[in-house]
N, C-alpha and C positions, 0 to 999 in steps of 0.2 A: 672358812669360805664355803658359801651353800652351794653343793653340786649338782649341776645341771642333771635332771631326768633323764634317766635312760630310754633311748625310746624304743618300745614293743618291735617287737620283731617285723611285725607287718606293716608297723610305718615307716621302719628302716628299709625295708627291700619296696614301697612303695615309693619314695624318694629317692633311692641307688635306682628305678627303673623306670624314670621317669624318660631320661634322656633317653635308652634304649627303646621306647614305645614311641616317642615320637620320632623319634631316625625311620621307622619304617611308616611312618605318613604318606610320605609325598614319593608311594612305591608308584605311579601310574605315569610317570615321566613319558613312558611310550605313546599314551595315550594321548595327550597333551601336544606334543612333538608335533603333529600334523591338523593338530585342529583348524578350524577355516580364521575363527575370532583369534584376537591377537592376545596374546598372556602373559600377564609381567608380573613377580612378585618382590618387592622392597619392603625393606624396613626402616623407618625413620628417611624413608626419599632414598636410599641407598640401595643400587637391584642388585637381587639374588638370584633372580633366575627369568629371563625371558625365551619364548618360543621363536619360530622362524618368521612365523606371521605377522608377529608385532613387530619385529623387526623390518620385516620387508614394509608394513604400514607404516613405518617412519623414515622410512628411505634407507635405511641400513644394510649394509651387504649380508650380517649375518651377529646372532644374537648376541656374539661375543663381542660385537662393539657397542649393544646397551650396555651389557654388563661390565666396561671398560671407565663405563659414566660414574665420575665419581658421587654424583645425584640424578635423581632423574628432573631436576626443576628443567632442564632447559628442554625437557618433552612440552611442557606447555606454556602458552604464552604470559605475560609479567602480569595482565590485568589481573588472570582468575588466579595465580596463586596462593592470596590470602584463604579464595575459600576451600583451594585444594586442602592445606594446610588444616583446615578447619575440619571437613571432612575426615582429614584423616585421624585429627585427635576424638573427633567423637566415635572410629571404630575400632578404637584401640582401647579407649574406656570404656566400652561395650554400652555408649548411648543409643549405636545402629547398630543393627545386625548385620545390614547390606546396604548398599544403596545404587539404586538405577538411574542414569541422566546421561540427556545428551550435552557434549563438553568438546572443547577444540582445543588439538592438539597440535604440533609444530615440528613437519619434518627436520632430519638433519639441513635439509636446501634451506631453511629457512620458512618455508610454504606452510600455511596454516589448513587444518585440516579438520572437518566434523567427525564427530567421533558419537556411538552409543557406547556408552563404557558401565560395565557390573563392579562395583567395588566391595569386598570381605575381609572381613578380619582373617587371620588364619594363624595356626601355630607354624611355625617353618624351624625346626629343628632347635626345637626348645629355648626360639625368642619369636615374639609377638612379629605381625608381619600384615601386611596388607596384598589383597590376591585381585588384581586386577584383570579382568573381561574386556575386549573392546571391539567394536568392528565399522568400517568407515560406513558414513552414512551421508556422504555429499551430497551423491546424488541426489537422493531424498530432500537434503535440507533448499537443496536449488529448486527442486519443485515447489516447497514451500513457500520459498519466498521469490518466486515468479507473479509479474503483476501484469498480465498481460489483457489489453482488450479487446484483441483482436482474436475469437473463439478461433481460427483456422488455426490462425498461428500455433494458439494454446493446445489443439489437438494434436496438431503435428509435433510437438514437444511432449507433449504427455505419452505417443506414439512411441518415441523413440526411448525412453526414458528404460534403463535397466531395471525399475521398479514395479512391482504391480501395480497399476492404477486403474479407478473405477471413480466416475461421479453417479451418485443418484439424487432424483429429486426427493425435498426436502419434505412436503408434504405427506407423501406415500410410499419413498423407499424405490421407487420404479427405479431400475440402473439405466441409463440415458449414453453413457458413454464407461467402452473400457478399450484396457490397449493390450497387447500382445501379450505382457508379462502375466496379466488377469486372469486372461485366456487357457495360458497353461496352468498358472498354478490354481486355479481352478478347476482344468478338467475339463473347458466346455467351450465353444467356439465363439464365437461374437452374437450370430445371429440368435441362439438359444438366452444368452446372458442379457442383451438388449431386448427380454420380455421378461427377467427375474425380477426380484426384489431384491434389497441390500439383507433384511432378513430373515432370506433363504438360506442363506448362508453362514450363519450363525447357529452353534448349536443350542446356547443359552438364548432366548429372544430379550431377557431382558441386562443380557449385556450391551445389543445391538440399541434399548432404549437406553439403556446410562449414558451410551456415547452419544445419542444424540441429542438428550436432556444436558451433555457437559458443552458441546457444537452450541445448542441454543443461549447457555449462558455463558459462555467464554471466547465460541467464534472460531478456536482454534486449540484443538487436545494432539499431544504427542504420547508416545511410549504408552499405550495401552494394549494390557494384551488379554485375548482373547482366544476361545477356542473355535474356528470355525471346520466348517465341512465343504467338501468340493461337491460337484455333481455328479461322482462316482463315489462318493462317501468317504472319503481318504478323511479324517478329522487330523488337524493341526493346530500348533498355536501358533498365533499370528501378534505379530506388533506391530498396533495401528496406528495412525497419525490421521485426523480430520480435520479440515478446513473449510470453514462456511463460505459459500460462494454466489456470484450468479451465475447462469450457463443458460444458455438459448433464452434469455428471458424470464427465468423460473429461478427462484430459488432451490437451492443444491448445495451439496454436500459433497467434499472431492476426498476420497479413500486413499490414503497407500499402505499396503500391506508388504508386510516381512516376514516369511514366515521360517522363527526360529526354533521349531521342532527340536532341531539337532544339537544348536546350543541349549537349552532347556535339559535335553538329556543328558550330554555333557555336564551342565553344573550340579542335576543330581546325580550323577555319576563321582561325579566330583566330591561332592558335601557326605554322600555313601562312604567313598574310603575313606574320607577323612576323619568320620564322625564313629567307624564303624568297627567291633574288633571282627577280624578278618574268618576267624576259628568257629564263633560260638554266634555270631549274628546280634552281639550286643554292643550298646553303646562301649566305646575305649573310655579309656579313664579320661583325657582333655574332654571330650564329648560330655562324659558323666558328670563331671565337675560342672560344668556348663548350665547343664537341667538342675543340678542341684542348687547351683546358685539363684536360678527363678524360683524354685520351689522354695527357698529360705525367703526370696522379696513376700513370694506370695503366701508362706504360711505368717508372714511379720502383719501384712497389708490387712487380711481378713482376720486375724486371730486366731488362728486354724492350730494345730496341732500339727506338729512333723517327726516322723522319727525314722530312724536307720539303720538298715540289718547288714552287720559286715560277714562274710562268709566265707571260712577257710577249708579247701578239703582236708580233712586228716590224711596223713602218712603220701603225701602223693609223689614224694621221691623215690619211696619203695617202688609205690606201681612203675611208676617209669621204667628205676633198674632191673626191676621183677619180668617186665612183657614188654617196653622199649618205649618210643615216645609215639609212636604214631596211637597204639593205644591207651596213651596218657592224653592224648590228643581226643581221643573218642571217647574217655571217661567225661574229660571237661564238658564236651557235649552234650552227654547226658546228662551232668550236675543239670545245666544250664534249662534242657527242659526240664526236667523235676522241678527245677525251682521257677518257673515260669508258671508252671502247672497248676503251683500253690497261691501264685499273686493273681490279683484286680490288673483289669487293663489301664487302669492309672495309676499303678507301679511302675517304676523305673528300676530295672539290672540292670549291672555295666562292670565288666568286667576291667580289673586294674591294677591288677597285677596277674603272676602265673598263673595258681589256683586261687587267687584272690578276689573275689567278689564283693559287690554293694547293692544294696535297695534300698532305694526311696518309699517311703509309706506316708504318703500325702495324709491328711485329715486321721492321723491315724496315734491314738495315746499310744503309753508305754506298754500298760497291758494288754491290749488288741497286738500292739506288734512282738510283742512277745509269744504271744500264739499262733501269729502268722510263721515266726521264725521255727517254734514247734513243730508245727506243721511241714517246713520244709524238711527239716532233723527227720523228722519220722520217714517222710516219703524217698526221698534218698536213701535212706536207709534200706528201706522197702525195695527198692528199684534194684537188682541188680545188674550187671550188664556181665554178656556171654561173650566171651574169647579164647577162640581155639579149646571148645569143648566144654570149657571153666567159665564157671561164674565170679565175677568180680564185686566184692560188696563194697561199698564206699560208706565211708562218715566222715558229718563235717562237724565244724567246729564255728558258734554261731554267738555274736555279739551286737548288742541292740541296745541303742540309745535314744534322748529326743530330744528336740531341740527348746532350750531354754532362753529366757529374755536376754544375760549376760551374754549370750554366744555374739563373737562379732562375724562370723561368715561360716561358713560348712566347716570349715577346718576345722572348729572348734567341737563341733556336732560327731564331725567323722573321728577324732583325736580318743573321745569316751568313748565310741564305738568300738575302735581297736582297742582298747583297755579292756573292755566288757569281752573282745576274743581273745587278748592274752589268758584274763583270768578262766577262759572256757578250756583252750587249751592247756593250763594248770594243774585245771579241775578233771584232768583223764582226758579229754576231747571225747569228741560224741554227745554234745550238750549244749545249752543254751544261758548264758549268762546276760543278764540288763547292765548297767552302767548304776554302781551305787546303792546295787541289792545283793 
């Protein structure tokens, strides 16, 4: 009977620490907990975890009766399911990255409800999952599909409206009418804004033309965002919604603005720890894996060259036992710049295990990457780092492969790469070995 391969040391402890890396993902629970937008996350329709917000958006007393939902289908109504479904299989096969739309959701009463919902794939404790955004947008969608033609009327609605709202005319941008919510988040009173333009306001002028170039040939643009400025200069991003209109007579253009600053922060807040090792400021291994798989579509698509520098520190259990972990902690560090020091800023490190490292070398042959891996050898080498008096000298141990027609995905790529650092570390460590030389 042929016996299965033994596998390198480093791909064994990269597979035993898989689950361990991603257990501390999803460390920002606190953060999350009070956010304004509502936050659900399931797997195959099945929820793992929702906030207090989403919860109270769907009439629920408290998260732990979404989480009681043996699915979450009966969140939304029978019509859209097919394409919820649909959605959801294409960001789980990584056909979308994310996807933004507005969508109607269905409290426990029964009451159907508008919804701007952000939807992401995510890992959630070493199974695939989807991370859901949302925040009600009624009020908004009632404005939009108000048909009134009676201007009084329609002001006094617009007036009252918890939205920011603004019309300007369509020829020139002049603002003609705004209402209270405009006012503040603006920064500026009535009389000052009822002599502005629409793009005063905008810090791009020609995002302020795309929307009205998409207004001219559509009539009516939702979910755009944009970054505008108040008239104290505060810059925000805003998600716009315009609608072509008439108003006194003239042609116009009716505004409402949302301005999501804080969720925008949040979600890179968000996509930062997720994507991020917490320690050294690199990508984590899920994160890495990710880049690398674009990088294998894209070195296939152009014909480009790709290869890969896996990198072990030598002896980094001594250091530890030797001066403790906090300065095993401040070694890695500095691996991490040294080896930053030596790459193009279209390299990718990511760190992926303990002292375990990777680089991507885009457009890059075997023997270029083998000198770039040299060169890390050397300068680490070089670099020593001072503690408590003492100099600490570090060596790594470096293995570099490239990616070949046969390979069916990174694994394949990354698998001789770790072969090429077994045989480094074989070879004495403190060296560089390729895959196959």
């Amino acid at each position: 009977m042929k016996k299965k391969p033994t596998p390198t040391p480093s791909a064994e402890r990269r597979r035993l620490g898989r689950r361990e890396d991603d257990v501390g993902l999803p460390n920002f629970r606190d953060m999350i907990e009070n956010a304004v937008q509502g936050i659900l996350v399931h797997s195959n329709f099945k929820p793992l975890y929702a906030n207090a917000s989403f919860a109270k958006l769907y009439g629920y007393k408290a998260p732990e009766e979404i989480l009681d939902l043996p699915l979450i289908r009966s969140l939304y109504p029978l019509d859209i399911w097919p394409e919820v479904e649909e959605d959801y299989d294409a960001l789980i096969r990584g056909k979308k990255m994310s996807q933004i739309s507005r969508t109607r959701g269905v409290r426990c009463d029964g009451k159907e409800i508008w919804l701007s919902t952000t939807r992401r794939a995510i890992d959630w404790h070493g199974q695939p999952a989807v991370q859901i955004s949302t925040f009600d947008i009624g009020a908004q969608v009632a404005l939009e599909q108000v048909l009134l033609g009676n201007e009084q009327v329609l002001r006094s609605l617009l007036e009252t409206l918890p939205v920011p709202v603004y019309i300007s005319r369509r020829y020139d941008g002049r603002i003609i009418f705004v209402n209270r919510k405009s006012c503040l988040l603006l920064q500026q009173s009535a009389g000052p804004l009822l002599k502005a333009h629409a793009q005063d306001f905008f810090v791009d002028p020609h995002e302020q033309e795309k929307i009205y170039k998409l207004v001219d040939s559509v009539h009516d643009v939702r979910e755009i965002e944009a970054q505008l400025r108040t008239a104290q200069g505060r810059v925000f991003t805003a998600e716009i919604a315009a609608i072509l209109m008439e108003y006194a007579g003239e042609s116009a253009i009716l505004f409402s603005m949302n301005d999501i600053s804080e969720r925008k922060k949040l979600e890179a807040e968000l996509f930062y720890q997720a994507n991020t090792d917490s320690l050294t400021g690199l990508s984590n291994r899920r994160h890495f894996m990710f880049q690398a798989e674009q990088e294998v579509r894209r070195a296939r698509r152009f014909g480009r060259d790709l290869s890969v520098i896996m990198m072990d520190l030598d002896h980094f259990k001594k250091i530890n036992d030797s001066f403790g972990h906090a300065t095993g902690d401040a070694v890695l560090e500095m691996l991490t710049r040294a080896g930053l020091e030596s790459l193009r800023e279209s390299d990718i490190m990511g760190r992926i295990g303990g002292e375990e490292f990777a680089i991507l070398l885009p457009e890059t042959e075997l023997g270029a990457a083998k000198e770039v891996a040299e060169r890390i050898l050397v300068h680490i080498a070089e670099t020593p780092m001072k503690v408590a008096g003492k100099e600490i000298h570090c060596t790594t141990s470096l293995g570099v492969a490239n990616l070949k027609p046969k390979d069916n995905s990174i694994d394949d790529l990354l698998h001789r790469s770790d072969q090429a650092l077994y045989r480094a570390k074989n070879a004495g460590r403190n060296c560089v070995k390729t895959h196959g030389r």
